[in-house]
Structure formats: structure tokens, C-alpha cells
N, C-alpha and C positions, 0 to 999 in steps of 0.2 A: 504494500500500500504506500502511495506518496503524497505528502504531505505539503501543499501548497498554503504558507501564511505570507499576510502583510501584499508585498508588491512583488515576492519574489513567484518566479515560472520557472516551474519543475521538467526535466527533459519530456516526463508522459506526459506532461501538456502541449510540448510542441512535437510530439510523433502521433498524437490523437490528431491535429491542426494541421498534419501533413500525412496523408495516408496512402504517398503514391506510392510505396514498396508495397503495400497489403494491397493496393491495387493492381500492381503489375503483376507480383506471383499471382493473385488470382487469374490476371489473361493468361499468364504462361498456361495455369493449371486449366483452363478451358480450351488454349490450343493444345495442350496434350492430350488430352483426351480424344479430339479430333481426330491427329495424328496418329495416335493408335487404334481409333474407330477403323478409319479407311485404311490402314496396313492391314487390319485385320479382316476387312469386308475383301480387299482385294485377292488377297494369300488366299482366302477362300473358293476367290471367285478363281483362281489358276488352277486350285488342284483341286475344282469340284468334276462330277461325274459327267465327261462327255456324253452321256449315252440318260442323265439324268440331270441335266444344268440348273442352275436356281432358276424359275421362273420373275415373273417381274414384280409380282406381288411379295416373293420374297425379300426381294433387295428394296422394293419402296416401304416395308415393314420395317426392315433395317436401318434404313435413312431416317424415317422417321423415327426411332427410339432415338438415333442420336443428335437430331433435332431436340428432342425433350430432352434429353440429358443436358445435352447444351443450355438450353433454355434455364435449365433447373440451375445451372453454376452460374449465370450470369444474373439468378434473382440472388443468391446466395452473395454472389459479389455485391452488388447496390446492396442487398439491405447491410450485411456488415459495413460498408462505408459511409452509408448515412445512418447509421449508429454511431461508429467514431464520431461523425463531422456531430451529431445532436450532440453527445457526450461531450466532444471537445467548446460548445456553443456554449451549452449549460454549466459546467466547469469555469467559463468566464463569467456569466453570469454570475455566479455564486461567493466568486472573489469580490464580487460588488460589496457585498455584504459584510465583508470582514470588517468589524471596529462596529457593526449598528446591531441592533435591539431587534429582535424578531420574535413574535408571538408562535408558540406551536402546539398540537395537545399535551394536556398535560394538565394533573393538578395541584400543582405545587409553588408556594409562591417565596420567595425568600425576601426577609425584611432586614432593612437596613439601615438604622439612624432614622427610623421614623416614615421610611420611604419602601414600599412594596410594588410591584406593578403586576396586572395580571391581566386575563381575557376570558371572556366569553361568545359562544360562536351559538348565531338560532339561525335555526333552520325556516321559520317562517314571523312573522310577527307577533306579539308576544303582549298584553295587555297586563301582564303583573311577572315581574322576575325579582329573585332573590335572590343572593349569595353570599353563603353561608364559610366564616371564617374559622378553622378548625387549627387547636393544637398541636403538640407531636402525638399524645394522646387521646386525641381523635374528639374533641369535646369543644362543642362551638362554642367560639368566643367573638363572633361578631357578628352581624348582620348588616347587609348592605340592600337595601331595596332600593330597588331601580324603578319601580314604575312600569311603564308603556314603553315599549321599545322595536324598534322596526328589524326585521332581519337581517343579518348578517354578523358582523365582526364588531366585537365593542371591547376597544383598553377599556382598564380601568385603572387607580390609584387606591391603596391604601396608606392612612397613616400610621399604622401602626396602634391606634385605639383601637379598647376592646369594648363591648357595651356598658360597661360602669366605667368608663373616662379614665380608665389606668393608661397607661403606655407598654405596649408589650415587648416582650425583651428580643433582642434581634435573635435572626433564627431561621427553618425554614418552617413553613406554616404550607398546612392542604384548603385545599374551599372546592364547595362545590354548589351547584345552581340549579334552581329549578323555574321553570317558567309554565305559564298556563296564557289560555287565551280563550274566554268563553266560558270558561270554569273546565277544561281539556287540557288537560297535561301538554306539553311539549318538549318533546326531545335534545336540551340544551347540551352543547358541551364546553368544557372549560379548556381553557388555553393559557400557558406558563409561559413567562417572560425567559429567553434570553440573550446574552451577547453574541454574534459572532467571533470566534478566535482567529481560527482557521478552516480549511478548507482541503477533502481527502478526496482522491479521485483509487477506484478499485474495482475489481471484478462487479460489484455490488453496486456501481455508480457511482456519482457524486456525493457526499456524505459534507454536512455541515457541522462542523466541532466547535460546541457550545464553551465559553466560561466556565461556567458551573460544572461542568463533568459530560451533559448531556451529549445528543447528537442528533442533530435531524435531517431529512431529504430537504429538498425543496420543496415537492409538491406539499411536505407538512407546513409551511411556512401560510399561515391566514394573516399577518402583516407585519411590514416591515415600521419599525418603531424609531 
């Protein structure tokens, strides 16, 4: 696995950005196959049976398999190259992010000096939401009602109070949220703040490596903060 932080670019990034050796071996590897298709249709056709020769239906059978086989190694080529080319795209993309704040699933919020950030994601519009501020021991200690809230991605802030006006001690803290609309539940989900550090490119794709320990894709990313 290579690990691309800050401004620097890592070799896999620029052999992902240039993939004309993995494009060439692959033509090589499609004209060989040819090349040995017709050595081998021809050898056939010398020492087949004068007195029983392959008819034509035979040989245009023939042709045609290796049209498809052809056909099949030159989908095989495109799609591995616009793999790379996506992967090497997204890969930049993703160094964008290094140094900023991204929301992802998750239910975990860490506070600090009085300052917490987190999220919540609805799936449709939502006439009463809460979120519910939990201990290490699992026992609310705050509530945040929100109100009316339209769908989609919503930061939020805490300060660190808990419902009797103490200040809680930094940490990391769980929450979690429920919404309704109509008096009908809604299916909400929670989203954890964090930094970008760095950025991994591997078998597994592009991988975003959090501050805090975590790590997430891109497509986990509901906003950039």
C-alpha cells in the first residue's frame, strides 16, 4: 500500500496516470493470440484430409471464435485502463482533501475545549428530530432538538454542555438520532466529524486516512467541512 500525504506524489500515482505499458502488453497479448489462432487454423488446414477437407462452415466457425476471443481481450483491455485512468482521477481528487474536515458514518463525536462537531444525514424531510448525546457508558447526557428539518446532510456543533449546564470533560462521546414526520419514524443516520491526514491508494482503492485513527472511501464522504 502507498501512502500519498500533504503535496507529495507517490510513483503509483504516476504509473496509475500513465498506463501505456499495461496498454501495450495488453495489444501485444491480443496480437498473440491472433498469431497463434491463424498458425494454428492454417497447420490444420495443410495436413487436413485431402479426400475429407474442412468445409467452409468449418473455418467460418473458426474465425468467428476468434473474433470473440478477440473481442473479449480488447473489452478486458479498456475496462482495466479506465479503471486505472478512474483510480488515478479519484486519487487526485482525494489529495484535495488533505488538511479539511469531512463528515462520514459514524457515531462518535470527540470533544474538545468545549468544541465537538458532528452530523446527521435524513433521508426524507423530517418534522421533529433529536439527538441524543451519550457517555462512554452509554447514558444520555444531552439532548439537542432540532425541530423541522428538510432532507439531506446537516453539521452540527456541540458545546460540550450537558443538560444541567455542567461542562463535560473532553473525550470521545456516541449520539445518536431519531427523527419522525407525521408521527412515522424515519430512518436517520449519524455522521462523525473528521480530519483528513493522508491519503492511501491499494488493491482496495483509494482509502482516506483520518486524524483520529479512522479511515474512509470517498463515496463515504456526505460533506466536506
Amino acid at each position: 500500500m502507498t501512502t500519498i500525504s500533504d503535496n507529495t506524489v507517490s510513483p503509483a500515482l504516476l504509473n496509475a496516470m500513465n498506463p501505456s505499458k499495461a496498454g501495450a502488453a495488453s495489444a501485444e497479448g491480443i496480437a498473440g493470440t491472433q498469431d497463434r489462432f491463424m498458425k494454428l487454423l492454417i497447420t490444420q488446414m495443410k495436413n487436413q484430409d485431402p479426400l475429407n477437407p474442412m468445409d467452409n462452415a468449418q473455418v467460418t466457425s473458426q474465425m468467428a471464435q476468434l473474433s470473440t476471443v478477440t473481442g473479449i481481450e480488447k473489452l478486458n483491455a479498456s475496462m482495466a485502463s479506465m479503471q486505472s485512468s478512474y483510480q488515478a482521477s479519484q486519487t487526485m481528487q482525494a489529495t484535495s482533501l488533505i488538511g479539511h474536515g469531512v463528515l462520514v458514518p459514524g457515531s462518535s463525536a470527540m470533544l474538545a475545549d468545549g468544541k465537538a462537531v458532528l452530523g446527521i444525514e435524513l433521508p426524507a424531510a423530517a418534522d421533529k428530530v433529536t439527538v441524543t448525546i451519550r457517555d462512554g457508558a452509554g447514558k444520555a447526557i444531552h439532548k439537542i432538538e432540532l425541530g423541522e428539518q428538510a432532507a439531506g446532510t446537516l453539521p452540527l456543533a456541540w458545546d460540550g454542555k450537558t443538560d444541567s449546564g455542567a461542562a463535560a470533560a473532553n473525550g470521545q462521546y456516541s449520539f445518536d438520532v431519531t427523527a419522525s414526520s407525521a408521527g412515522s419514524a424515519i430512518k436517520a443516520g449519524t455522521l462523525a466529524f473528521g480530519q483528513v491526514g493522508s491519503v492511501s491508494t491499494g488493491a482496495s482503492g483509494v482509502k482516506l486516512n483520518l486524524t483520529n485513527g479512522a479511515s474512509a472511501t470517498m463515496a463515504d464522504v456526505r460533506e466536506i467541512i
